[in-house]
C-alpha positions in Angstrom: -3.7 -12.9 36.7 -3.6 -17.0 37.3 -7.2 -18.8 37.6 -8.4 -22.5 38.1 -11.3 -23.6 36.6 -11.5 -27.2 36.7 -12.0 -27.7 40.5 -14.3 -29.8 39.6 -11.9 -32.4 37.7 -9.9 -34.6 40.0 -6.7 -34.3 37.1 -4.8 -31.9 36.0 -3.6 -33.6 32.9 -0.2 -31.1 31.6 2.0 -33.3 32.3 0.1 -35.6 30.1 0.3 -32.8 27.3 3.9 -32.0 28.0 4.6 -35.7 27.3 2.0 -37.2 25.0 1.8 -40.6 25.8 -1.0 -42.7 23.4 -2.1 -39.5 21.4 -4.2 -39.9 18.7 -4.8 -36.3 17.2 -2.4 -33.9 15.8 -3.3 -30.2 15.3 -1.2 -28.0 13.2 -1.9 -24.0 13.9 -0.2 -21.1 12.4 1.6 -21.3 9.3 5.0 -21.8 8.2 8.0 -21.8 9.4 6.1 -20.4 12.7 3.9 -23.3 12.7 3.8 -25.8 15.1 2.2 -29.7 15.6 0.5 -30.4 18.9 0.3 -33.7 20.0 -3.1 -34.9 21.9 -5.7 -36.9 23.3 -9.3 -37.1 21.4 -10.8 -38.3 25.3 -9.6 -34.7 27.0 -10.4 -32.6 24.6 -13.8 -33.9 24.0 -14.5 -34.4 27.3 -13.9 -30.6 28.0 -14.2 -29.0 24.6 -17.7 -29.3 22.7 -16.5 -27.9 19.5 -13.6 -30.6 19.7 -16.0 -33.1 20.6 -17.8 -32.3 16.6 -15.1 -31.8 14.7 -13.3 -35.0 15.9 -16.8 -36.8 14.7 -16.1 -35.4 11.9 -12.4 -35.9 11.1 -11.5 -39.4 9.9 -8.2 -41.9 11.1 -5.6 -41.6 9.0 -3.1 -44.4 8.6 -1.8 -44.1 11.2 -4.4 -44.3 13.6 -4.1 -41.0 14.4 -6.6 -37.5 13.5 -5.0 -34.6 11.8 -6.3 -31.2 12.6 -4.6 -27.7 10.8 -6.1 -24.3 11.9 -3.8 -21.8 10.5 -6.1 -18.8 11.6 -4.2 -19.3 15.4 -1.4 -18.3 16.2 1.1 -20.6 18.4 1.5 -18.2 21.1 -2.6 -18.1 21.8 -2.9 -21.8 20.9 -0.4 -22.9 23.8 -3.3 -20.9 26.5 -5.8 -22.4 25.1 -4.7 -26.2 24.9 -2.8 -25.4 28.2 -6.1 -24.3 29.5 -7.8 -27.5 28.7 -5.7 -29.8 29.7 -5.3 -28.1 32.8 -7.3 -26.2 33.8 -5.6 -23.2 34.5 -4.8 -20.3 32.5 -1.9 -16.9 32.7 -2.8 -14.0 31.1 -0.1 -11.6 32.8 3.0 -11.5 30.2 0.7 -11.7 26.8 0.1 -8.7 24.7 -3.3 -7.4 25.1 -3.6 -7.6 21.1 -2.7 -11.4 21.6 -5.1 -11.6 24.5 -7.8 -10.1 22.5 -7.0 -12.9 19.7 -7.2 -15.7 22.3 -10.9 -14.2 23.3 -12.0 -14.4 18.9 -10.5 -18.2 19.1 -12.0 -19.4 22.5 -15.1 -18.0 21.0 -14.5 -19.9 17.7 -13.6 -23.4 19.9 -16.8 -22.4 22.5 -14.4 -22.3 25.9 -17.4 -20.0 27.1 -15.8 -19.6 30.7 -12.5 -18.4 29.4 -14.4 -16.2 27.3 -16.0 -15.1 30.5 -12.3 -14.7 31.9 -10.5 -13.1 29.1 -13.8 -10.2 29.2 -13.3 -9.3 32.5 -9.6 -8.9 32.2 -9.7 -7.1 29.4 -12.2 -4.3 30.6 -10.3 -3.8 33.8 -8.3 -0.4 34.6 -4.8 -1.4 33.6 -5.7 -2.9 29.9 -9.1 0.2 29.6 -6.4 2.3 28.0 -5.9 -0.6 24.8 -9.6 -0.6 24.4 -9.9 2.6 24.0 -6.9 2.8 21.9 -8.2 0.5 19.0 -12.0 1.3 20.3 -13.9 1.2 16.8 -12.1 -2.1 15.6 -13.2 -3.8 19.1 -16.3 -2.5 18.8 -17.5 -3.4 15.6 -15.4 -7.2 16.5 -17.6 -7.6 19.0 -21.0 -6.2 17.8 -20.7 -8.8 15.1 -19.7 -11.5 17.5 -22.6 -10.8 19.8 -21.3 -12.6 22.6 -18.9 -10.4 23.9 -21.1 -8.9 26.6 -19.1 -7.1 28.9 -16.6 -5.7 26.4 -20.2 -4.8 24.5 -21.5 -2.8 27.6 -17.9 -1.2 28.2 -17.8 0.2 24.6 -21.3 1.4 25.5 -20.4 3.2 28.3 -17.3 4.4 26.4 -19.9 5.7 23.5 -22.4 7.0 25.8 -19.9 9.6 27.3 -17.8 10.2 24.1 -19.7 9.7 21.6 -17.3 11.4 19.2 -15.1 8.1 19.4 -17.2 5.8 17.2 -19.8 9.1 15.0 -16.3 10.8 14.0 -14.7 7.4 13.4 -13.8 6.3 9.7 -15.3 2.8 10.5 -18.9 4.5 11.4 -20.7 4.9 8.1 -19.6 0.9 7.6 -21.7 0.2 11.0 -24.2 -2.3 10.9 -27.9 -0.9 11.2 -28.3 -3.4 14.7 -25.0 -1.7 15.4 -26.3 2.5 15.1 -30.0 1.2 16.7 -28.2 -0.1 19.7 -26.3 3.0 20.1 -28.8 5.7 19.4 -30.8 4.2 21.9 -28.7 4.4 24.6 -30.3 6.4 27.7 -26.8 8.2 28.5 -25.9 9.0 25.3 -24.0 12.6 26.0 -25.3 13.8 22.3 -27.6 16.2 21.4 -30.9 14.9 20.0 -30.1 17.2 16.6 -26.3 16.2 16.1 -27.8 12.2 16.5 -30.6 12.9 13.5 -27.5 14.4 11.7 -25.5 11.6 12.3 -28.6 9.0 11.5 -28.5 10.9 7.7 -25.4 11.4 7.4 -25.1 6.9 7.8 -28.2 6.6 5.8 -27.0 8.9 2.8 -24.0 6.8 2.4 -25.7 3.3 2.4 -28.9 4.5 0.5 -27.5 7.6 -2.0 -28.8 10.6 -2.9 -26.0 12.6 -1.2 -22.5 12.3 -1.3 -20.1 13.2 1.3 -16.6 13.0 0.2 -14.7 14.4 3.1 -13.3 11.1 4.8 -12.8 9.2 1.7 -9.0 8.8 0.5 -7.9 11.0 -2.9 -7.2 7.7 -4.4 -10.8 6.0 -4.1 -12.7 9.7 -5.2 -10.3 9.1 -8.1 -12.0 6.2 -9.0 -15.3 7.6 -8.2 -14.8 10.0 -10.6 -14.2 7.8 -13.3 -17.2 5.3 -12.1 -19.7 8.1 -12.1 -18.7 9.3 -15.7 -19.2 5.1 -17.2 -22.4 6.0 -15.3 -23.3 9.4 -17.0 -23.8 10.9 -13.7 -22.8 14.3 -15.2 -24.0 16.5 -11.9 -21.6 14.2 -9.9 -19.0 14.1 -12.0 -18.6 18.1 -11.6 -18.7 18.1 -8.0 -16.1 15.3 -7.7 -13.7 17.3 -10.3 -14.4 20.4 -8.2 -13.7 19.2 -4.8 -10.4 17.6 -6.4 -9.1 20.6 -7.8 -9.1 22.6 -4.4 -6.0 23.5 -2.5 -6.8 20.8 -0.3 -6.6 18.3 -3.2 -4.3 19.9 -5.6 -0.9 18.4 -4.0 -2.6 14.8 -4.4 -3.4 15.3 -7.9 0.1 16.2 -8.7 1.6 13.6 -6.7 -0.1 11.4 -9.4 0.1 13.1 -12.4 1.1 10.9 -14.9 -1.6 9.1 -14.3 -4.4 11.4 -13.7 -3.5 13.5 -16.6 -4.1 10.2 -18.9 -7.1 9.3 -17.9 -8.8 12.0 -17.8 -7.2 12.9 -21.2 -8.7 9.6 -22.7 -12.1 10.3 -21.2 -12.5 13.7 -22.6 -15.0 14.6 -20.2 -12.6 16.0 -16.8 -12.5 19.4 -18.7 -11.8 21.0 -14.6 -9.2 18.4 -13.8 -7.6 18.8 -17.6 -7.2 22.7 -17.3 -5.4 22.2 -14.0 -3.4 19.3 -15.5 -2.7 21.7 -17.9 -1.5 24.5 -16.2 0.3 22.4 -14.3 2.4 21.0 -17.4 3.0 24.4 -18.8 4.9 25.7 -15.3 6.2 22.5 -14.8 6.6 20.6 -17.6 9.1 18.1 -16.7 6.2 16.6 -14.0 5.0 14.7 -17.8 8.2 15.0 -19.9 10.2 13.0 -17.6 7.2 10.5 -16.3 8.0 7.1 -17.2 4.4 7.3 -18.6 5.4 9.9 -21.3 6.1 7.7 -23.8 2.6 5.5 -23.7 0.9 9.2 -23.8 -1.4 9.2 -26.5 -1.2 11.2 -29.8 -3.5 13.9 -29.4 -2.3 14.4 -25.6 1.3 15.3 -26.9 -0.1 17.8 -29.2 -2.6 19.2 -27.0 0.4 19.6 -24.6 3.0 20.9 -27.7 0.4 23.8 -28.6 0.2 25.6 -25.6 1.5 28.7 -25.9 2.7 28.8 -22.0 4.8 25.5 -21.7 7.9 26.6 -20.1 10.2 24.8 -21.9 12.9 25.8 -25.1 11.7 25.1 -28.2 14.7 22.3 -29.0 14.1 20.2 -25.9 10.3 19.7 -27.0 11.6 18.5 -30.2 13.9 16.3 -28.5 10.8 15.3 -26.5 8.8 14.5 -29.6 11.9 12.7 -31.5 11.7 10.2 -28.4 8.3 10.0 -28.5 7.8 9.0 -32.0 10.9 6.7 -31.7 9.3 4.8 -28.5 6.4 4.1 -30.8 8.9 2.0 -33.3 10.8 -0.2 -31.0 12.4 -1.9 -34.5 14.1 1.5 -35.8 18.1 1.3 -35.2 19.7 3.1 -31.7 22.3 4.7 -34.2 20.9 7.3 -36.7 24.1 6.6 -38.8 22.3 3.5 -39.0 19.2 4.7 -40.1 17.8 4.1 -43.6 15.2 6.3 -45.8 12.4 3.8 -45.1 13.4 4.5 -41.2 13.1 7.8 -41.6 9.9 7.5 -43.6 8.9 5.0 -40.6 9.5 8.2 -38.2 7.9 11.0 -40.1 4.6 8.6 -40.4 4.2 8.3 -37.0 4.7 11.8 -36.0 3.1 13.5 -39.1 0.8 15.2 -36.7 3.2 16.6 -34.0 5.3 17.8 -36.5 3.6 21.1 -37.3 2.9 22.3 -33.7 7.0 22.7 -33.2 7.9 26.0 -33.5 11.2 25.7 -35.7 11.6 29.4 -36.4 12.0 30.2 -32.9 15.3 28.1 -32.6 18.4 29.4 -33.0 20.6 28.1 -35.4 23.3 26.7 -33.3 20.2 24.8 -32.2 18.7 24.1 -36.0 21.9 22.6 -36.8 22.3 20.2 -34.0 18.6 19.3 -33.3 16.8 19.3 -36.5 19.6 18.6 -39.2 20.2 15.4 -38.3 16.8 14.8 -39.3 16.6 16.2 -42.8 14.3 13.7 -44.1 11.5 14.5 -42.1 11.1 17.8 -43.6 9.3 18.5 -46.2 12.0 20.4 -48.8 9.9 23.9 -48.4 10.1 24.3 -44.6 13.1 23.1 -44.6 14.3 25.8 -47.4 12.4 28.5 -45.0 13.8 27.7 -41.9 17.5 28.4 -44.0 16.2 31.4 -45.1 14.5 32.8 -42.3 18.3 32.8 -40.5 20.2 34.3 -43.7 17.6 37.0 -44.2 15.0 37.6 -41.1 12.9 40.0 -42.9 12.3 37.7 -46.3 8.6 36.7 -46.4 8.1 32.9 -46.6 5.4 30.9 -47.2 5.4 28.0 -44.3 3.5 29.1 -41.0 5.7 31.0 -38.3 4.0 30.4 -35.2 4.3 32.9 -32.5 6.9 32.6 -29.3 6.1 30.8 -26.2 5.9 33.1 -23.1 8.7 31.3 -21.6 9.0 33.0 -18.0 12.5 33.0 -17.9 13.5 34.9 -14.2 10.2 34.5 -12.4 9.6 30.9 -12.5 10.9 28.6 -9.9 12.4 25.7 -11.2 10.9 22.0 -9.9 14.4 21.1 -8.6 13.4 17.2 -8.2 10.9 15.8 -10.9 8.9 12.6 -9.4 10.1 10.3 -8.4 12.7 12.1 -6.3 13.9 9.5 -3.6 16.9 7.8 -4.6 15.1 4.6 -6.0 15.5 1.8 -8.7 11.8 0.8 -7.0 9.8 2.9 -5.5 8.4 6.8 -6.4 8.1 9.4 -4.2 4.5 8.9 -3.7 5.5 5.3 -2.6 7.7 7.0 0.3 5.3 9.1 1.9 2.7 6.5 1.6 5.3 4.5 3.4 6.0 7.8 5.7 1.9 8.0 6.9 2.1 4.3 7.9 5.2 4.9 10.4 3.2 7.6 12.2 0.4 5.4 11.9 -1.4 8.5 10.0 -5.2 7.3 8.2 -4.8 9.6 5.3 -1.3 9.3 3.6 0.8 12.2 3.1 0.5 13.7 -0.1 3.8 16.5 0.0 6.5 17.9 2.5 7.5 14.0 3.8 8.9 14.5 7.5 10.8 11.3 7.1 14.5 11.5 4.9 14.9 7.9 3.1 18.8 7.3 3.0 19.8 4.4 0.2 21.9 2.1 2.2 22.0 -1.1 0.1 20.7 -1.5 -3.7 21.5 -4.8 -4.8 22.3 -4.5 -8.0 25.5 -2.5 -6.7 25.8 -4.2 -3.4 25.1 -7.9 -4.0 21.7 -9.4 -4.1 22.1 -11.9 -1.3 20.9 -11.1 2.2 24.5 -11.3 3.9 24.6 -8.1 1.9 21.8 -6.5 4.4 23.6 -8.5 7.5 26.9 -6.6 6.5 26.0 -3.4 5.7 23.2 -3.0 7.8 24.5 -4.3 11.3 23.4 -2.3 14.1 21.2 0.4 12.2 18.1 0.8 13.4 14.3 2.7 11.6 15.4 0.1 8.2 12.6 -0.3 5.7 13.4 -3.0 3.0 11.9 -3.1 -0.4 12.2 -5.7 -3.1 10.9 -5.9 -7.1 9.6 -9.9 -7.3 10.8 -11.4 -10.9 7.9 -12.0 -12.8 5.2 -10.0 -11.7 6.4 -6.4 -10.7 5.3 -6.9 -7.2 6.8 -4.4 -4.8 6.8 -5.8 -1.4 8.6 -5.2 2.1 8.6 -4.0 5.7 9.6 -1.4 8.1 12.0 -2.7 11.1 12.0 -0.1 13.7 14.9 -2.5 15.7 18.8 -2.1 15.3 19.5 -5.1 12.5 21.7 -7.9 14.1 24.0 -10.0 13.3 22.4 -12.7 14.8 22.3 -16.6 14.9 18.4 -17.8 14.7 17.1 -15.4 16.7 13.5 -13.7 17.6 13.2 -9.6 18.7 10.4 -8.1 20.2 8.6 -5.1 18.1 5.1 -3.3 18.3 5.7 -0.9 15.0 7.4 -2.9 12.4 4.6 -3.7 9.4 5.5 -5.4 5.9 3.6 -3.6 2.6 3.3 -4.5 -1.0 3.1 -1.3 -2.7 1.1 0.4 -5.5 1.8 -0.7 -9.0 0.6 -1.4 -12.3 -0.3 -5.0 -10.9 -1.8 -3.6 -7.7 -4.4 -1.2 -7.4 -4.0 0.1 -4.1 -1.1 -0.7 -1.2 -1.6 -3.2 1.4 -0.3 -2.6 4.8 0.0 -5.5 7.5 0.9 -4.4 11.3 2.5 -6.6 13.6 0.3 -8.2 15.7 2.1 -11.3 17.9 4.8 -8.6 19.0 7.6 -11.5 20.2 7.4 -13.0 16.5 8.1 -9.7 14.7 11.9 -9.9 13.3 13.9 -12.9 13.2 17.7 -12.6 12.3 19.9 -15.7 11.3 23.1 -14.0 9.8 24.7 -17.5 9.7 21.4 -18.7 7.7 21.2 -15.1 5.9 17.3 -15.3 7.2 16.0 -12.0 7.6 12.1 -12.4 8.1 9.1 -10.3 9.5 7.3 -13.4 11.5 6.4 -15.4 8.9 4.9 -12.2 6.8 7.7 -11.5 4.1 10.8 -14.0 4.8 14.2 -12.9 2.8 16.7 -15.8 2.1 19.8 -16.3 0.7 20.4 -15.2 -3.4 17.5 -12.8 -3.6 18.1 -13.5 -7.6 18.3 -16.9 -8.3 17.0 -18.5 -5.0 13.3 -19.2 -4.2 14.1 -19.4 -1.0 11.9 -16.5 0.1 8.6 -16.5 0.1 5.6 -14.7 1.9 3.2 -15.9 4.7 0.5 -14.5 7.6 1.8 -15.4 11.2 2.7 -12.5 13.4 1.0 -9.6 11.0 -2.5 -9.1 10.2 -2.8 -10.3 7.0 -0.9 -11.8 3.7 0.8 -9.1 1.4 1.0 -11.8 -1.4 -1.9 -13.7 -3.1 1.1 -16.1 -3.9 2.4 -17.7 -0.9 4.8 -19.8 -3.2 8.9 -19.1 -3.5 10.0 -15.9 -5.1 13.6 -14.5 -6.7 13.8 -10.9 -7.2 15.2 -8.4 -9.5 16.4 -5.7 -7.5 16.3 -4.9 -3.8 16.7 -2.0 -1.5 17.2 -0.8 2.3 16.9 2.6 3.4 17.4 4.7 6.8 14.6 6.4 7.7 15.1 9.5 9.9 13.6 12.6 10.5 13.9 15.6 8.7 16.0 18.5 10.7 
């Protein structure tokens, strides 16, 4: 759809744009290396533009004689419409994107073009674009309530409401609804609700912003997590139970060992998630790898490992949880020598100090003595002489009384017990958990809750740096003509793991753009990130770029990979093309190890 609407102007002035002649503004939009510098006159778009016509007042000359504008929150792509539109009157709408149409109506709203406004409305709500509206209904919707301008999108949402209500009550963006927002739609005439199910609904909004009730049933695993842990700083005792409850359901119970590690030392250190504890517990004694093997085993703290070495039902020989407790108490002195030929008394003194209160919960008469000899011998010194001298005895003579405590057997399950084949993390990773790939596995199916077990998605390794080469040739080479890639990198300096998903056959390329409406760049969970941030494409013709010659691998100008991942700063991270910035750092990074993975379905 084409349409004039400066009949009323005796110049189209385009050509003027297209060859700028005496301008005396610059505007730079987008950001870099997407960004681009328009070059224009203050006289045409002040004489058709009242927002231009106030900020020019308010921009000064520089030296040059000349105004310098920058709006990085517009893209190029809807920028080009709108100064096209001014200029000329005239404005195409047919070959955009209707997510980059919808854009271009936020912007002309911003720059107060109110008859393209007009325009873009009544294109949008027509019958061939109705099926996008309805697709990303509760985002437009709550865009344009708070925009209160957008009239015939408004009433079209309305209508939409009004007959399916279900789309915007059973939506996870209802409870964050403005109260102007509910009013306007509970007192729709048509509203195909009954008057009972909208008083429910009405509470159900009012509970959430006001309190007294909590509803937890649309709220992720991860943020009732947290508030679990808020309510106990609070001493909401009442709420606290209900939260550890609802999390130890069957429902629940695959997210909570998904994180275990974690969960297990928290609540551990708050003393008070008795429910969550006892399931943490059961879950260590059947599985007891899922805290041995954690790479948060070793900051566990003391009275967690004994709590964990006393029960009676840990499924695990008794030399391998001396082994476990040897590494524990060695992680705590960093100083004492790798080699135990190496060692000294004082190191051994060192050793027995810090683990003087493990040591009596290991059961050493229930080793054998192949086991006593290999294990414990080489560590002498931390026994005192009398167990020691028992032990001895106890395997020359098994009926002598002794005095030192003989603690019963574990009930090791020996035949009945499955075995956890693949502790977390299992994905074939220097980076990222297992947790990490089915978080990554919920975004490709564009699922609102993650999964939390059975991942549909199988992640093949097909480049690690550190074995492959860290420069981006390396993905160029290796990579060439695969398509369903995700990329993952480890910045230097900060532990930031950051990437994106590529749904497109990787080319070798020279400086070239491809077309995509899945691909989305990530910065994952980690100790300096609290939750993961996903950003979707939105300006779908920016959404790759290859330059094999360049080794420039970029997702628009989201996450941009260059050269030496190791020692270059060549790479860096930006906003243009996807929703928003993974990085609060927009500068240059390096990184210490990289990865790219196939992602295919699971037969």
């Amino acid at each position: 759809m084409t349409t004039k609407f400066y009949d009323r102007l005796s110049n189209d002035l385009t050509q003027l744009l297209e060859n700028p002649v005496d301008y005396n503004i610059t505007i730079e939009v987008d950001e870099a290396p997407v960004n681009k510098i328009f070059e224009v006159h203050s006289y045409i778009l002040q004489s058709r533009c009242a927002y231009f016509k106030k900020k020019f007042n308010e921009t000064p000359f520089n030296e040059n004689n000349v105004k310098v504008l920058k709006m990085s929150n517009i893209s190029v792509k809807v920028f080009n419409v709108i100064i096209k539109y001014i200029y000329g009157g005239t404005v195409s709408l047919e070959k955009l994107e209707n997510s980059i149409i919808f854009d271009l109506l936020t912007s002309s709203h911003e720059l107060e073009l109110d008859e393209l406004v007009e325009y873009i409305q009544t294109h949008l709500v027509t019958a061939n674009n109705a099926s996008w509206l309805k697709l990303n209904f509760a985002q437009i919707y709550q865009t344009c309530y708070q925009t209160k301008n957008f009239d015939k999108i408004q009433n079209f949402c309305n209508n939409i409401i009004a007959k399916h209500p279900n789309t915007i009550f059973e939506s996870e963006k209802f409870i964050s609804l403005p109260e102007d927002a509910l009013i306007s739609i509970i007192k729709l005439d048509d509203l195909q609700l009954d008057e009972d199910k909208i008083w429910d609904y009405v509470i159900q909004w009012g509970r959430y912003i006001y309190g007294g009730t909590v509803s937890l049933e649309k709220l992720e695993n991860s943020i009732i997590f947290d508030l679990l842990t808020s309510s106990h700083e609070l001493e909401l005792d009442e709420l606290v139970e209900y939260i550890q409850t609802h999390l130890v359901t069957a429902n629940n119970a695959s997210w909570l060992k998904l994180n275990f590690a974690q969960i297990y030392q928290t609540c551990y250190q708050t003393k008070n998630f008795d429910k969550i504890q006892n399931f943490c517990n059961n879950i260590i004694a059947k599985h007891p790898n899922t805290i041995f093997e954690s790479e948060k085993f070793i900051s566990l703290p003391e009275d967690a490992l004994i709590s964990i070495i006393k029960l009676d039902d840990l499924q695990l020989d008794e030399d391998k949880i001396w082994d476990y407790v040897i590494q524990w108490g060695r992680s705590k002195n960093p100083t004492l020598p790798v080699n135990l030929d190496e060692w000294t008394s004082d190191n051994f003194i060192t050793l027995k100090t810090t683990l003087k209160n493990c040591l009596p919960h290991v059961r050493y008469f229930n080793m054998s003595s192949e086991r006593v000899l290999e294990k414990l011998y080489p560590y002498l010194q931390l026994f005192e002489p009398k167990l020691w001298l028992d032990i001895n005895a106890k395997f020359l003579d098994p009926e002598k009384q002794i005095s030192s405590t003989i603690l019963q057997p574990r009930k090791i399950l020996r035949a009945a017990l499955p075995t956890r084949i693949t502790p977390i993390p299992s994905i074939s990773s220097n980076i990222i958990t297992n947790e990490h790939a089915l978080e990554l596995s919920s975004w490709i199916d564009r699922k609102e809750t993650a999964y939390t077990e059975n991942n549909p998605y199988e992640f093949k390794l097909l480049v690690r740096g550190s074995r492959d080469g860290l420069h981006t040739k390396t993905i160029f080479n290796i990579c060439d003509k695969i398509s369903n890639t995700i990329i993952i990198a480890k910045v230097e300096g900060t532990g930031e793991i950051i990437g994106g998903y590529n749904p497109l056959e990787i080319r070798n390329d020279r400086d070239k753009w491809h077309s995509s409406q899945d691909s989305f760049v990530f910065s994952l969970k980690a100790e300096n990130l609290k939750n993961s941030i996903i950003s979707r494409v939105k300006d779908f013709d920016s959404a790759i770029y290859y330059d094999a010659t360049d080794s420039w691998f970029q997702f628009g100008n989201a996450i941009n990979f260059r050269g030496n991942l190791k020692t270059g700063t060549g790479s860096f991270c930006g906003t243009a093309a996807y929703e928003k910035s993974i990085r609060s750092n927009s500068n240059g990074f390096s990184v210490v190890e990289f990865e790219v993975f196939k992602v295919s379905p699971k037969k």
